[in-house]
Backbone as a printed PyTorch tensor [residue, N CA C, xyz], in Angstrom:
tensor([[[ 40.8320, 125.8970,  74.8050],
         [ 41.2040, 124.4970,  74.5560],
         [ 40.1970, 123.8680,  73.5820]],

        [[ 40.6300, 122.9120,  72.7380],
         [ 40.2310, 122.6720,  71.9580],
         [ 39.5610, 121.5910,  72.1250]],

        [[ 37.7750, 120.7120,  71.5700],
         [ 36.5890, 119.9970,  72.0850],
         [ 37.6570, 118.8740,  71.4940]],

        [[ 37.4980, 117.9790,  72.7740],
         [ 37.6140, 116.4700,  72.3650],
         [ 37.5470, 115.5480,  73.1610]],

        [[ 37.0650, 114.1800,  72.7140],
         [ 36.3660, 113.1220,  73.7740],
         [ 37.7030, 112.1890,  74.2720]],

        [[ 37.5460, 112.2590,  75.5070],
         [ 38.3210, 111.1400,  76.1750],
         [ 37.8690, 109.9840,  76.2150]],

        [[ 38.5260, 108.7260,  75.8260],
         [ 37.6060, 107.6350,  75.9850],
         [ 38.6750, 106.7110,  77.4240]],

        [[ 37.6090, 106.7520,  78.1000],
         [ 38.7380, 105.7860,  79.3130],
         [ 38.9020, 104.3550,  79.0920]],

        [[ 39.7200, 104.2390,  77.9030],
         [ 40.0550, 102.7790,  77.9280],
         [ 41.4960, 102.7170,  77.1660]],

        [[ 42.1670, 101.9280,  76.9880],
         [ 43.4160, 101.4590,  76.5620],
         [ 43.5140, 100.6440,  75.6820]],

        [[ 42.1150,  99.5810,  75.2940],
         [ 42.2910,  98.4560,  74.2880],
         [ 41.9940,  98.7560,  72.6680]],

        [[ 42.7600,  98.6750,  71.9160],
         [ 42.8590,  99.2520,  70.6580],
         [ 41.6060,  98.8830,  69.6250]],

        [[ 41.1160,  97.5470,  70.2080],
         [ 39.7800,  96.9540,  69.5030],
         [ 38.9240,  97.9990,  70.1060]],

        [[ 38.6970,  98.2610,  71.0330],
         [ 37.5410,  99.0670,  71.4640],
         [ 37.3860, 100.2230,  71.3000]],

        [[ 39.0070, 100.7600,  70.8780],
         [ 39.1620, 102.1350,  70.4270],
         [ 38.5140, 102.2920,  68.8350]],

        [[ 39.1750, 101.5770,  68.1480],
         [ 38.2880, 101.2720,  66.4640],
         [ 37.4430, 101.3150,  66.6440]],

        [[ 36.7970, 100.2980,  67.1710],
         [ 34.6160, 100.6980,  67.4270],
         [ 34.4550, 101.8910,  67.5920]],

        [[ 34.9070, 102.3510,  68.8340],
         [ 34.5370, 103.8170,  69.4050],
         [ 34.4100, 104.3550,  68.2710]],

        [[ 36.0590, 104.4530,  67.6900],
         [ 36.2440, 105.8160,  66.9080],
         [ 35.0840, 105.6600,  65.2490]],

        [[ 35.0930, 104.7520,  64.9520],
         [ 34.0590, 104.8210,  63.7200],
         [ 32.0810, 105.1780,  63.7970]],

        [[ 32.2490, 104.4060,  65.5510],
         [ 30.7130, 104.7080,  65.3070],
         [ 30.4280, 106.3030,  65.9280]],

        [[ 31.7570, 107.1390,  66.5270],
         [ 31.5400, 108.2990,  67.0440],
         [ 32.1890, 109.5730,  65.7250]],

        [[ 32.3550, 108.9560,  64.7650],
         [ 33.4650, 109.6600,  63.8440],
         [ 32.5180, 111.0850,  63.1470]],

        [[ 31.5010, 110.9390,  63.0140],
         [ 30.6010, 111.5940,  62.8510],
         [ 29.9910, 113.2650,  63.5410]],

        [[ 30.6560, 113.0730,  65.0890],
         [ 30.6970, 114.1710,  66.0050],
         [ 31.4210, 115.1180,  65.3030]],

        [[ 32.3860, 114.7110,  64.2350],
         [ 33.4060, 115.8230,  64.0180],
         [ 34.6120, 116.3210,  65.4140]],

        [[ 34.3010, 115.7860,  66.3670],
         [ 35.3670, 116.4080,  67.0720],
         [ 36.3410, 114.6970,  67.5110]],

        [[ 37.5050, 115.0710,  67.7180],
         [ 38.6290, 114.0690,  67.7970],
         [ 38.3780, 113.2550,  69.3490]],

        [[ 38.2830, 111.6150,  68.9990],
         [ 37.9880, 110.9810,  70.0730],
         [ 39.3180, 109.7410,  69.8970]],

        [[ 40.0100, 110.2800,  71.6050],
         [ 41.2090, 109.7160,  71.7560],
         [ 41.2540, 108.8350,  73.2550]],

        [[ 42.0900, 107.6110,  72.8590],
         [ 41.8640, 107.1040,  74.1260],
         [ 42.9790, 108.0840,  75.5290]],

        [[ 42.6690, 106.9490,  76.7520],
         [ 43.1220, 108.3690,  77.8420],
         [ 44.9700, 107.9430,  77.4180]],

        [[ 45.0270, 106.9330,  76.8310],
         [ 46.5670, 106.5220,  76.5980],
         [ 47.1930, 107.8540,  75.9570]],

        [[ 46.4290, 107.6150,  75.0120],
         [ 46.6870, 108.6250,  73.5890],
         [ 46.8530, 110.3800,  74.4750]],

        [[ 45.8460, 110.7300,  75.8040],
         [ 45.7850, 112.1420,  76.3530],
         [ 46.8930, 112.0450,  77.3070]],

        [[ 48.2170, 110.8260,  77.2810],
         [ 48.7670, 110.8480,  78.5510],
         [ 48.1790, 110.7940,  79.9550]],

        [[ 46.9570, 110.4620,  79.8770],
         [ 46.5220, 109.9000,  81.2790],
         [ 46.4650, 108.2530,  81.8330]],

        [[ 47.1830, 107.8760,  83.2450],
         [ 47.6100, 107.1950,  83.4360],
         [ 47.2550, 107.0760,  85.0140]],

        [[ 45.9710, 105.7860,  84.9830],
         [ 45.8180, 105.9010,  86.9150],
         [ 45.2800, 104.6100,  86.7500]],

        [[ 45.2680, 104.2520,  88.1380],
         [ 44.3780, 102.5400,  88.2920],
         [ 43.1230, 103.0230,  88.6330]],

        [[ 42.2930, 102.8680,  88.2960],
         [ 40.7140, 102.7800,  88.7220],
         [ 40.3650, 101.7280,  89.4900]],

        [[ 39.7650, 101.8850,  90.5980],
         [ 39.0530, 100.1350,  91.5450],
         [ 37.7200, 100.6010,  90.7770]],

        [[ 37.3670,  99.3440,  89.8470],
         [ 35.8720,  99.0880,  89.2860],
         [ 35.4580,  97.9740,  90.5630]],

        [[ 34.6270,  98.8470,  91.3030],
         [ 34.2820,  98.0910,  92.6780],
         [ 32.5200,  98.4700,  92.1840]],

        [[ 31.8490,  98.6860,  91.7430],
         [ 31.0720,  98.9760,  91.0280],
         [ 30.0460,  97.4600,  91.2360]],

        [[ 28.3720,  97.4790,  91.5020],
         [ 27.9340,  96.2700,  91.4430],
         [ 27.3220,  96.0280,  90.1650]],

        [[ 27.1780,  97.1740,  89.3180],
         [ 26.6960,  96.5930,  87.5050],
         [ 27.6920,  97.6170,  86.7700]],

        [[ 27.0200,  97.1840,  85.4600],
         [ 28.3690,  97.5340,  84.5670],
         [ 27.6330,  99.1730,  84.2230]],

        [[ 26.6650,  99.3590,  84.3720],
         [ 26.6230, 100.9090,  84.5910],
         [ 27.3780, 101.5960,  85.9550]],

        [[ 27.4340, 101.3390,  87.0820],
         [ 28.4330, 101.6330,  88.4510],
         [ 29.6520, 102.0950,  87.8790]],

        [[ 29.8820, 100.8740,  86.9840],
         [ 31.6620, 100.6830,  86.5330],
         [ 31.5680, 101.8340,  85.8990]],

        [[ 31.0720, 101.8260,  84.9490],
         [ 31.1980, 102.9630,  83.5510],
         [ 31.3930, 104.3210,  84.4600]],

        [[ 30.7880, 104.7340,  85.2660],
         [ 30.3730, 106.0460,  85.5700],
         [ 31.6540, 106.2150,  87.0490]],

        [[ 31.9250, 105.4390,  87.6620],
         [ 33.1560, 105.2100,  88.2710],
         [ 34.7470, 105.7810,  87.3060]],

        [[ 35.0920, 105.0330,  85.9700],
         [ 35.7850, 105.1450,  85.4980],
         [ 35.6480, 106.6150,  85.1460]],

        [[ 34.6930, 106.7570,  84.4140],
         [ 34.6730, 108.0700,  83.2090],
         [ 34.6430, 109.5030,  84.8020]],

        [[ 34.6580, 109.4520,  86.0390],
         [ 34.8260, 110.4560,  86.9690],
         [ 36.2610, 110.1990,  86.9050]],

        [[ 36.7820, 108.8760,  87.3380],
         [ 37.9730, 109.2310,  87.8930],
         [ 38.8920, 109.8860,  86.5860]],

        [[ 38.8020, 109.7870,  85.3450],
         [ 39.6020, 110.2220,  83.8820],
         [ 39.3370, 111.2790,  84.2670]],

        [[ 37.8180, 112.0160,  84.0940],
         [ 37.2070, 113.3540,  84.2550],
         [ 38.2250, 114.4120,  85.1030]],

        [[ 38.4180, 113.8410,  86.5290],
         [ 39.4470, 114.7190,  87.1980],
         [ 40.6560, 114.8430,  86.9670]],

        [[ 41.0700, 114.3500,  85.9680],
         [ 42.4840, 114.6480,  85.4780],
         [ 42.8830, 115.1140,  84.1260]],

        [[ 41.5480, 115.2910,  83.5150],
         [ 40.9000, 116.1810,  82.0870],
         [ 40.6970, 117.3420,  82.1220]],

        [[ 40.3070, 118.2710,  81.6450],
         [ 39.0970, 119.0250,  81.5710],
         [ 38.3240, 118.7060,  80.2030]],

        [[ 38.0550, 117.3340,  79.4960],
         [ 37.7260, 117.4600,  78.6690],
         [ 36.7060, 116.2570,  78.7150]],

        [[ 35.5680, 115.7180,  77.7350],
         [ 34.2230, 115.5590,  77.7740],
         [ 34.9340, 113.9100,  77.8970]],

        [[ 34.9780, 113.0590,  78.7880],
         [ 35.0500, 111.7630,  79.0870],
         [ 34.0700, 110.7110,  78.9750]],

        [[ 34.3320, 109.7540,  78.3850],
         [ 33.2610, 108.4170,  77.7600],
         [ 33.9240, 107.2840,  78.5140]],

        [[ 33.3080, 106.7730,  78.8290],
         [ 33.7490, 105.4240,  79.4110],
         [ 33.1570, 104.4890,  79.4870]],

        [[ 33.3560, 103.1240,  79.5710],
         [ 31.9300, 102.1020,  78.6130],
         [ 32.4180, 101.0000,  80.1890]],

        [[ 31.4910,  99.7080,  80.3110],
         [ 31.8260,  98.6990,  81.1310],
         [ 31.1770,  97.9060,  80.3400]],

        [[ 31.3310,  96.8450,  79.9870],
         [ 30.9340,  95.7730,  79.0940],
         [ 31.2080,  94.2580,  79.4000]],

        [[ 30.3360,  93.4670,  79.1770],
         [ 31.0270,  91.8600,  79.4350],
         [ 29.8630,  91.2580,  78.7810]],

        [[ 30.1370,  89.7420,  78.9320],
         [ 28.9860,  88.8070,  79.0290],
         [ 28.4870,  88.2770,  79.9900]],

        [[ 27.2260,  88.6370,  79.8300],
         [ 26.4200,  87.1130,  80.9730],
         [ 25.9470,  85.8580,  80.0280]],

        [[ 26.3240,  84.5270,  80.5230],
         [ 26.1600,  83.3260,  80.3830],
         [ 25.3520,  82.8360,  81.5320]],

        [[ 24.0860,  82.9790,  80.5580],
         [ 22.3480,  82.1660,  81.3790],
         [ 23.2630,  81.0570,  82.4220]],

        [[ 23.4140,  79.9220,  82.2820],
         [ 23.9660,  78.6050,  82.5920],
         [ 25.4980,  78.6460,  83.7710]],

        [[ 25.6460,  79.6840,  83.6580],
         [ 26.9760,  79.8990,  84.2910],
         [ 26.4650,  81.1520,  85.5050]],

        [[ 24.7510,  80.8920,  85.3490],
         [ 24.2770,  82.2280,  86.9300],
         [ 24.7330,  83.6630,  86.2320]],

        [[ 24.7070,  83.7790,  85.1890],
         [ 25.5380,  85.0460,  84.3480],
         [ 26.9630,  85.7310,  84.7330]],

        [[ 27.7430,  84.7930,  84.9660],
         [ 29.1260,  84.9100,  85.0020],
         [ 29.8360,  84.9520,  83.3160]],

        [[ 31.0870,  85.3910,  83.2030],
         [ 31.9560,  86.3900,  83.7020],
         [ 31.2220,  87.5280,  84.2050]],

        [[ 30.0030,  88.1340,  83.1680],
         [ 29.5870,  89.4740,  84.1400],
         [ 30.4200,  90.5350,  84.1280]],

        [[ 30.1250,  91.3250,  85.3880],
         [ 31.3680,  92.8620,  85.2870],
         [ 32.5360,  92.3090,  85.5640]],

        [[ 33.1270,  90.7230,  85.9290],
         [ 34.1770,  90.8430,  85.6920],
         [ 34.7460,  90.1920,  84.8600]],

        [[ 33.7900,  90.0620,  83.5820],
         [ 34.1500,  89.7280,  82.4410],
         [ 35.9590,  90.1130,  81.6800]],

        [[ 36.4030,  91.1890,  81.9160],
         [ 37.9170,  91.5270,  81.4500],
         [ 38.7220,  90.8770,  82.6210]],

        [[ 38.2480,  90.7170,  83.8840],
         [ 39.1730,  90.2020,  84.9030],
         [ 38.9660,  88.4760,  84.8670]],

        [[ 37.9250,  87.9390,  84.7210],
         [ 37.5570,  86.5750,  84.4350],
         [ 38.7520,  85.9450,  84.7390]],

        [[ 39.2710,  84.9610,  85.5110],
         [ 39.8210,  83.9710,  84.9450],
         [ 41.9950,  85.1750,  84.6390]],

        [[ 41.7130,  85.9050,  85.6560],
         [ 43.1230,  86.6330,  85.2540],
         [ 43.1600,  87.4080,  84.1200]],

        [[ 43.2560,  88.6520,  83.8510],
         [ 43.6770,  89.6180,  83.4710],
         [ 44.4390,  89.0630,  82.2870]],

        [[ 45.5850,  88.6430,  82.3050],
         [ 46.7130,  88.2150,  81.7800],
         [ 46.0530,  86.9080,  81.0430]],

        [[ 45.6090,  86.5020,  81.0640],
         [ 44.7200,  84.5620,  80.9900],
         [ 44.1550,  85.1360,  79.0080]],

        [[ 45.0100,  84.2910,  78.0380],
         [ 44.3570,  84.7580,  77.1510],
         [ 43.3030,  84.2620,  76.5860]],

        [[ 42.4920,  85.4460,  75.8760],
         [ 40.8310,  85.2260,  75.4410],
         [ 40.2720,  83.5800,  75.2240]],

        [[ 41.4370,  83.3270,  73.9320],
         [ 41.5180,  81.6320,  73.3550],
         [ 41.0070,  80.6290,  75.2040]],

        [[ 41.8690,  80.8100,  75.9220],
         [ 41.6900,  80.2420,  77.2370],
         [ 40.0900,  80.4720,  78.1090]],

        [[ 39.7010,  81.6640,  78.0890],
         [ 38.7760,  81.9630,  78.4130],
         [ 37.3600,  81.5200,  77.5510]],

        [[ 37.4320,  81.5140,  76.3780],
         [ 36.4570,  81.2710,  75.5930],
         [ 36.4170,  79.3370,  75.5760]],

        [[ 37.3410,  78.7420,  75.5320],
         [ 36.9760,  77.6270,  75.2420],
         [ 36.6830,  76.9420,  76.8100]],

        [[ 37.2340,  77.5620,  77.7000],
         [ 36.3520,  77.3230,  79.3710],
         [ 35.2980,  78.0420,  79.1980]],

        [[ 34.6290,  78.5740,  78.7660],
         [ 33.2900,  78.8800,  78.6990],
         [ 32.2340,  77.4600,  77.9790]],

        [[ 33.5160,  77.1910,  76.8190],
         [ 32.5590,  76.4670,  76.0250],
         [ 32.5380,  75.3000,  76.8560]],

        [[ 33.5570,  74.2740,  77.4420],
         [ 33.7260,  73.5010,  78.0700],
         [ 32.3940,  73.0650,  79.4020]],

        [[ 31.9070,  74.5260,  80.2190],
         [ 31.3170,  74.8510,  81.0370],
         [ 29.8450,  74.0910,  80.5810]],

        [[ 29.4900,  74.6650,  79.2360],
         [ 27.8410,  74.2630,  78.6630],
         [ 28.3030,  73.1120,  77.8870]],

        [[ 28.7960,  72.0380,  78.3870],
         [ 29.3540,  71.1190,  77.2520],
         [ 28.1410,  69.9290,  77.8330]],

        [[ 27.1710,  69.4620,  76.6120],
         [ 25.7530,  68.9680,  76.7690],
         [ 24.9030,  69.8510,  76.8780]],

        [[ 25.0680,  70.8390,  76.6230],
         [ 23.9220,  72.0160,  76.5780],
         [ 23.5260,  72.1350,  74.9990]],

        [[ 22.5330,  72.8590,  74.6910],
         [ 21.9790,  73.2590,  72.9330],
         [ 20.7530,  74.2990,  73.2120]],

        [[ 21.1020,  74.5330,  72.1250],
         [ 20.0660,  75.8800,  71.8590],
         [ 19.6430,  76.5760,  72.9640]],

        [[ 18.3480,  76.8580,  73.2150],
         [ 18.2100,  78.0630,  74.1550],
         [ 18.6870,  77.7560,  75.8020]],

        [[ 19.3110,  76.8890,  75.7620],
         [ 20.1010,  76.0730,  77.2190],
         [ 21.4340,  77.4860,  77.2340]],

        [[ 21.9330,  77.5410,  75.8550],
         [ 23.4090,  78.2130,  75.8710],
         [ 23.1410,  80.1010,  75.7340]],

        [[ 22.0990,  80.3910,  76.0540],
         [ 21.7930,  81.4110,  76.0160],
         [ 22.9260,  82.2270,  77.1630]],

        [[ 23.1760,  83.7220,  76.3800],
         [ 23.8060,  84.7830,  76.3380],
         [ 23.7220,  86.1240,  76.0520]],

        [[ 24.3790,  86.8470,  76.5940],
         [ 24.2330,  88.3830,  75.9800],
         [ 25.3000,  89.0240,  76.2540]],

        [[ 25.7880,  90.0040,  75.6630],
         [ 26.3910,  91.0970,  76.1080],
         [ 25.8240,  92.5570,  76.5440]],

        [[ 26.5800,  93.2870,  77.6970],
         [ 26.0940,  93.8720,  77.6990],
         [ 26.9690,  95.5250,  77.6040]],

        [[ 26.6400,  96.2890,  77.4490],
         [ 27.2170,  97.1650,  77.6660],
         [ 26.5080,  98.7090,  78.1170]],

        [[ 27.4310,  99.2250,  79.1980],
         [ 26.7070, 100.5200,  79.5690],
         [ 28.0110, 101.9850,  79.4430]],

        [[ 27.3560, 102.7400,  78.9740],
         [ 28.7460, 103.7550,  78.3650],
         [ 28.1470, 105.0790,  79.7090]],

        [[ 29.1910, 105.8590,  80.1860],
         [ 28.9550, 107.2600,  81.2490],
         [ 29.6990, 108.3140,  80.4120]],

        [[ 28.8990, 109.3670,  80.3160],
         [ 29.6830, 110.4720,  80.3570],
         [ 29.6820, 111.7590,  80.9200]],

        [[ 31.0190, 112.0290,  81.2060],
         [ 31.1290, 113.2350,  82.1880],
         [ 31.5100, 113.9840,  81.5990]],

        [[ 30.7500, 115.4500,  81.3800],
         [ 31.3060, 116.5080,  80.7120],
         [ 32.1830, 117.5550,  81.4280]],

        [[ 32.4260, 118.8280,  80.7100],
         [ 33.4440, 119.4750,  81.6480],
         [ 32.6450, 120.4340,  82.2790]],

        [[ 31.6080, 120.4660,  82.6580],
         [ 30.8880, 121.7100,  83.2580],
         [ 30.2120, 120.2610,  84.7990]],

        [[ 30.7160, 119.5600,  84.2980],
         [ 30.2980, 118.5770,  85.3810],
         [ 28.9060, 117.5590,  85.6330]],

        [[ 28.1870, 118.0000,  84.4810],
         [ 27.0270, 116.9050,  83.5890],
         [ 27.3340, 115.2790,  83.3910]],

        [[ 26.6550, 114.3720,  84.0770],
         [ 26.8060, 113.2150,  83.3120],
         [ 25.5770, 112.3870,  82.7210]],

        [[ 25.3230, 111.5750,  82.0680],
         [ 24.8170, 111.0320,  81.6280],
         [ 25.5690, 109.4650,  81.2270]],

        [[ 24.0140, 108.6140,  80.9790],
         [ 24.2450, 106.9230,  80.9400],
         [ 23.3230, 106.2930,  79.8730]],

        [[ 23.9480, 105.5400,  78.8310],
         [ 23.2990, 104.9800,  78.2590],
         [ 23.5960, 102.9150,  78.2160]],

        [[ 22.6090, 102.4190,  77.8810],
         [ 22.9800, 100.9670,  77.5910],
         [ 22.4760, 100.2950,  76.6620]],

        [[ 23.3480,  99.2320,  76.4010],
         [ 23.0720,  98.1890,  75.0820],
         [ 23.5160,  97.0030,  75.4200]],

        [[ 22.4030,  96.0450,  74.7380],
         [ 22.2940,  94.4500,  75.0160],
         [ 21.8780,  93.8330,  73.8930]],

        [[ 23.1400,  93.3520,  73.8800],
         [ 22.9450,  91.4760,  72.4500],
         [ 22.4400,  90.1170,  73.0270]],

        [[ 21.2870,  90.1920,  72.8700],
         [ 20.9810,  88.7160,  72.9950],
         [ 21.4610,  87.1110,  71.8890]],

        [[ 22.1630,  86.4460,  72.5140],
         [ 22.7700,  85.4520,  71.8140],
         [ 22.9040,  84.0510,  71.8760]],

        [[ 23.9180,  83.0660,  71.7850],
         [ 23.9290,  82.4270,  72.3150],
         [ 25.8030,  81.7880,  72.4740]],

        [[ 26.2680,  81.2230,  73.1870],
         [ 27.2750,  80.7230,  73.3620],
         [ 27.8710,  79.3400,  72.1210]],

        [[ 28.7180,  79.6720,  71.3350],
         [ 28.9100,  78.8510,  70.0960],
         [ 29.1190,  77.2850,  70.6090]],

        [[ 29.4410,  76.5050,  69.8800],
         [ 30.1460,  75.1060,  70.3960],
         [ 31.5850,  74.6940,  69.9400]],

        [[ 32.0120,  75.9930,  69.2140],
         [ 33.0720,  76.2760,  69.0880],
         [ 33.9130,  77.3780,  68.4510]],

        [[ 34.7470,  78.2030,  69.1330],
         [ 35.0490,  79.5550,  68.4730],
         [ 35.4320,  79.5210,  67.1850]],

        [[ 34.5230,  80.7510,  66.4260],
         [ 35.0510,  81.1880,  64.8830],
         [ 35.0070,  82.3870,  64.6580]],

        [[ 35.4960,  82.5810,  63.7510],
         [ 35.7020,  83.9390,  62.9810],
         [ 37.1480,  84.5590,  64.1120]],

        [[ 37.7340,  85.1810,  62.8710],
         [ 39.1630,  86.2820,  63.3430],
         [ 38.6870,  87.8870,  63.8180]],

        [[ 37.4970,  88.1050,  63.3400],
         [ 37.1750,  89.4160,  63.6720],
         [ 36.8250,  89.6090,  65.0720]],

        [[ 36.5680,  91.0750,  65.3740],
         [ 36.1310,  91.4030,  66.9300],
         [ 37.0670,  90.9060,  67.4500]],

        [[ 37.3000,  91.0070,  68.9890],
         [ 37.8400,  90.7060,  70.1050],
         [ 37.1690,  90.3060,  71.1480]],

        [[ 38.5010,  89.9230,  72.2000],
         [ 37.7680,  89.0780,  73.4220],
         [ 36.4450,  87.7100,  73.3910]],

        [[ 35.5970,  88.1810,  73.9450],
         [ 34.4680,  86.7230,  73.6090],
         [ 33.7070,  86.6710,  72.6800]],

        [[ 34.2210,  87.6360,  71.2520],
         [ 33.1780,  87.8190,  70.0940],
         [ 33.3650,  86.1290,  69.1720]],

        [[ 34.3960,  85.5020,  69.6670],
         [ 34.4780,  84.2560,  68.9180],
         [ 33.6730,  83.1390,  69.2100]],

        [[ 33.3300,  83.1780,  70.1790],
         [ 32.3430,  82.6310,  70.8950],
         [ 30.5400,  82.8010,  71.1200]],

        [[ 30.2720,  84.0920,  70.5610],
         [ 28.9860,  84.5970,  71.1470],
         [ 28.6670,  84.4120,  69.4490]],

        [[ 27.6250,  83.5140,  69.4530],
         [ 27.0660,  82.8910,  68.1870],
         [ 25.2820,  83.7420,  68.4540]],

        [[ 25.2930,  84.2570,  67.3860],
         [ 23.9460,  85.0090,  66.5580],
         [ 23.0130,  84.0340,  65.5820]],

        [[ 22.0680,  83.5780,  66.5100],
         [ 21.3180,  82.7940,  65.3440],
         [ 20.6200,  82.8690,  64.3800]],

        [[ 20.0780,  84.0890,  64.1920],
         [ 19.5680,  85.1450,  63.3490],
         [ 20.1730,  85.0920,  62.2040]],

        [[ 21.6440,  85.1380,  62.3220],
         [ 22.5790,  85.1930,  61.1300],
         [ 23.3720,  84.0460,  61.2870]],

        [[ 23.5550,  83.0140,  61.6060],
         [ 24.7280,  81.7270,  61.7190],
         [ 25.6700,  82.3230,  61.8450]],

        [[ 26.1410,  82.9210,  62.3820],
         [ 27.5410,  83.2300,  63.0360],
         [ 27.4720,  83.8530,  64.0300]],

        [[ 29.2240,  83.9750,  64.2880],
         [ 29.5590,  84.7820,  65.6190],
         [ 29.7380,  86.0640,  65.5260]],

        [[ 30.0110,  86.9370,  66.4420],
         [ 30.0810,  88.4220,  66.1340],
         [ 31.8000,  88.3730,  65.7780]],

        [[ 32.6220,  87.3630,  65.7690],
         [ 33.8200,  87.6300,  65.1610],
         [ 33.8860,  87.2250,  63.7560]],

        [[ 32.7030,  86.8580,  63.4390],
         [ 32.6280,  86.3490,  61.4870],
         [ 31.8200,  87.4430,  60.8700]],

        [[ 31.0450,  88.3710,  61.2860],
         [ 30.3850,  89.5800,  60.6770],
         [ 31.4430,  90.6400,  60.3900]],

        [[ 30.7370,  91.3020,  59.5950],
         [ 31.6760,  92.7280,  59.4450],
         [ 31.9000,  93.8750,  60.4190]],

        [[ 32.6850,  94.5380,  60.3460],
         [ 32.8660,  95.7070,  61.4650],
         [ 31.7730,  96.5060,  61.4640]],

        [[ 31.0600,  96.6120,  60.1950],
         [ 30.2290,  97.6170,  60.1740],
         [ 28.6790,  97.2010,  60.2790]],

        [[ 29.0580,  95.4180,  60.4210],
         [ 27.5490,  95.1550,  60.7750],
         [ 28.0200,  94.6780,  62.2800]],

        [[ 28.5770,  94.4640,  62.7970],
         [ 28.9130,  94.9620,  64.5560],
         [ 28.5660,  95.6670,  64.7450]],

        [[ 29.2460,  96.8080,  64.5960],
         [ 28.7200,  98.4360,  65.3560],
         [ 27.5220,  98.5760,  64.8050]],

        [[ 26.5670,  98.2210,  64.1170],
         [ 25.2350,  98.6640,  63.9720],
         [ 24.6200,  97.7130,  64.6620]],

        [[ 24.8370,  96.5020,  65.2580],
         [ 24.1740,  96.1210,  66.0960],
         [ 24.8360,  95.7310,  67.6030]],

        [[ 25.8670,  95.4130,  68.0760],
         [ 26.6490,  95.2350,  68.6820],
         [ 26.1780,  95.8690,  70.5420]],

        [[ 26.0830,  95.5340,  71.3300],
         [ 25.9830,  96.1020,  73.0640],
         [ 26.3580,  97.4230,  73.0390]],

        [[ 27.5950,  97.5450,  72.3120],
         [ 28.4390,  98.7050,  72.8260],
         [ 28.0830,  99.5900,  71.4450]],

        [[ 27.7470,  99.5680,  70.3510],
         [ 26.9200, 100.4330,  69.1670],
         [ 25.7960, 100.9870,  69.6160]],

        [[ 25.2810,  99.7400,  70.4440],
         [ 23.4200, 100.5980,  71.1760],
         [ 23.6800, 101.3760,  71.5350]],

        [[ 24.9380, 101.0550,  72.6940],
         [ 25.3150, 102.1370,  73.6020],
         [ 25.4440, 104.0070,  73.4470]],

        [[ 26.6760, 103.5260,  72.6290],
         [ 26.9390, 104.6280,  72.2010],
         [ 26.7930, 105.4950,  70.6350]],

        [[ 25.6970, 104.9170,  69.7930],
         [ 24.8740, 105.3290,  69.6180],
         [ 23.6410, 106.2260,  70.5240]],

        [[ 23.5690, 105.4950,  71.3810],
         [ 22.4510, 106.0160,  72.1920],
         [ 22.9080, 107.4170,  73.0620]],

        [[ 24.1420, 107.4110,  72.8930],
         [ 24.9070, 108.4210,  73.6250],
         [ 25.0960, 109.7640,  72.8020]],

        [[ 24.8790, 109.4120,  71.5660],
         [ 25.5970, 110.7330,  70.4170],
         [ 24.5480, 111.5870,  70.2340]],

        [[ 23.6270, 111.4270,  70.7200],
         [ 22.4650, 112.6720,  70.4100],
         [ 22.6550, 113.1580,  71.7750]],

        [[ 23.5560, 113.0570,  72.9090],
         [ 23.5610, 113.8070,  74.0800],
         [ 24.4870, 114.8920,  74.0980]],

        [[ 25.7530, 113.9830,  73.4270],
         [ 26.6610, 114.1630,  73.1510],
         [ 26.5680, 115.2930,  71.8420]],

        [[ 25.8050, 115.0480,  70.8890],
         [ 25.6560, 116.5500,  69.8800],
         [ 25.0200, 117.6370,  70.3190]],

        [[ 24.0410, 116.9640,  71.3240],
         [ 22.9610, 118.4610,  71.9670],
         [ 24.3290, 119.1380,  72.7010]],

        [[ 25.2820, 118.3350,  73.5740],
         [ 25.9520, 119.3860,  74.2220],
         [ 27.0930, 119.9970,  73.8010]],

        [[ 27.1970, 119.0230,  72.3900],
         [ 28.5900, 120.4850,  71.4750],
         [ 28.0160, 121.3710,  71.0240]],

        [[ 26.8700, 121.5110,  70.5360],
         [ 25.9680, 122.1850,  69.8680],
         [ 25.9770, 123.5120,  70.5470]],

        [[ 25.7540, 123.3730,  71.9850],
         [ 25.5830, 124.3300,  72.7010],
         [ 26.7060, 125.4720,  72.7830]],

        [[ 27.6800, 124.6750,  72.5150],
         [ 29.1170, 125.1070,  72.8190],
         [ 29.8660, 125.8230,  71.5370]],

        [[ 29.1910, 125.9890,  70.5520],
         [ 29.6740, 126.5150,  69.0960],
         [ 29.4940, 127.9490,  69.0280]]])
């Protein structure tokens, strides 16, 4: 059978990231949609590393092939760091982003500068097929905008304002995202594990 990464997720924004900052492995990284795999996962998990490594087992047993799986959200200082791991569930599943982001903003409304402090975070698992896993993580420190901009990125990137650069991570480029981005640390941080163990396998 032929080497290729499962990624346990379904959302097409997250698949693009994946696939450009992993494109480099040379071997084909597909989401579990794309492998015909199809299950509910309970992310009962108490951090977003739990989650990650939860998901990427349960894909794993219905693979035999090298599984990635990421858990990601924001914490908002001011909000006790809520959404948090249940940053994708926040506020309903179904509840769109636009809705979610401007109740965020609403939340710090009289707040400024380091009051609206934020981050994202992200932690990626992977389970290989000999039954190896490994964990890496990445964190954007930021701050919460006073009002969403930029069309780029997804979910709360319209919102999470970079002061470093005056904008949000939805007004930067794709390719200056993934070089700095929660989920770029991440899995960046993951691809030298990830090459030591194709390497082995050639």
């Amino acid at each position: 059978m032929s080497t290729r990464i499962v990624f346990a997720t379904g959302n097409a924004g997250k698949m693009r990231e994946i696939r450009e900052i992993l494109e480099d492995l040379g071997v084909p990284v597909i989401s579990m949609k794309e492998a015909g795999i199809s299950t509910d996962i309970v992310e009962d998990g108490k951090t977003f590393a739990e989650n990650a490594l939860i998901k990427a087992r349960a894909v794993h047993e219905l693979c035999g092939d090298i599984v990635l799986a990421d858990d990601s959200g924001l914490e908002v200082d001011a909000m006790d760091k809520a959404p948090g791991i249940y940053s994708a569930r926040w506020m309903g599943e179904e509840t769109p982003y636009e809705v979610k982001n401007q109740s965020i903003i609403d939340n710090l409304k009289g707040l400024s500068g380091a009051e609206r402090s934020a981050r994202f975070v992200c932690a990626v698992a992977a389970v290989f097929p000999d039954g190896q896993e490994a964990q890496t993580l990445g964190v954007i420190e930021g701050q919460i905008a006073h009002q969403a901009a930029g069309a780029g990125g997804f979910g709360y990137d319209p919102i999470f304002y970079l002061p470093e650069r005056g904008m949000t991570t939805a007004e930067i480029t794709e390719e200056e995202k993934n070089a700095i981005s929660h989920r770029g640390q991440a899995l960046t941080a993951m691809k030298p594990i990830l090459k030591e163990w194709l390497e082995k396998r050639v």
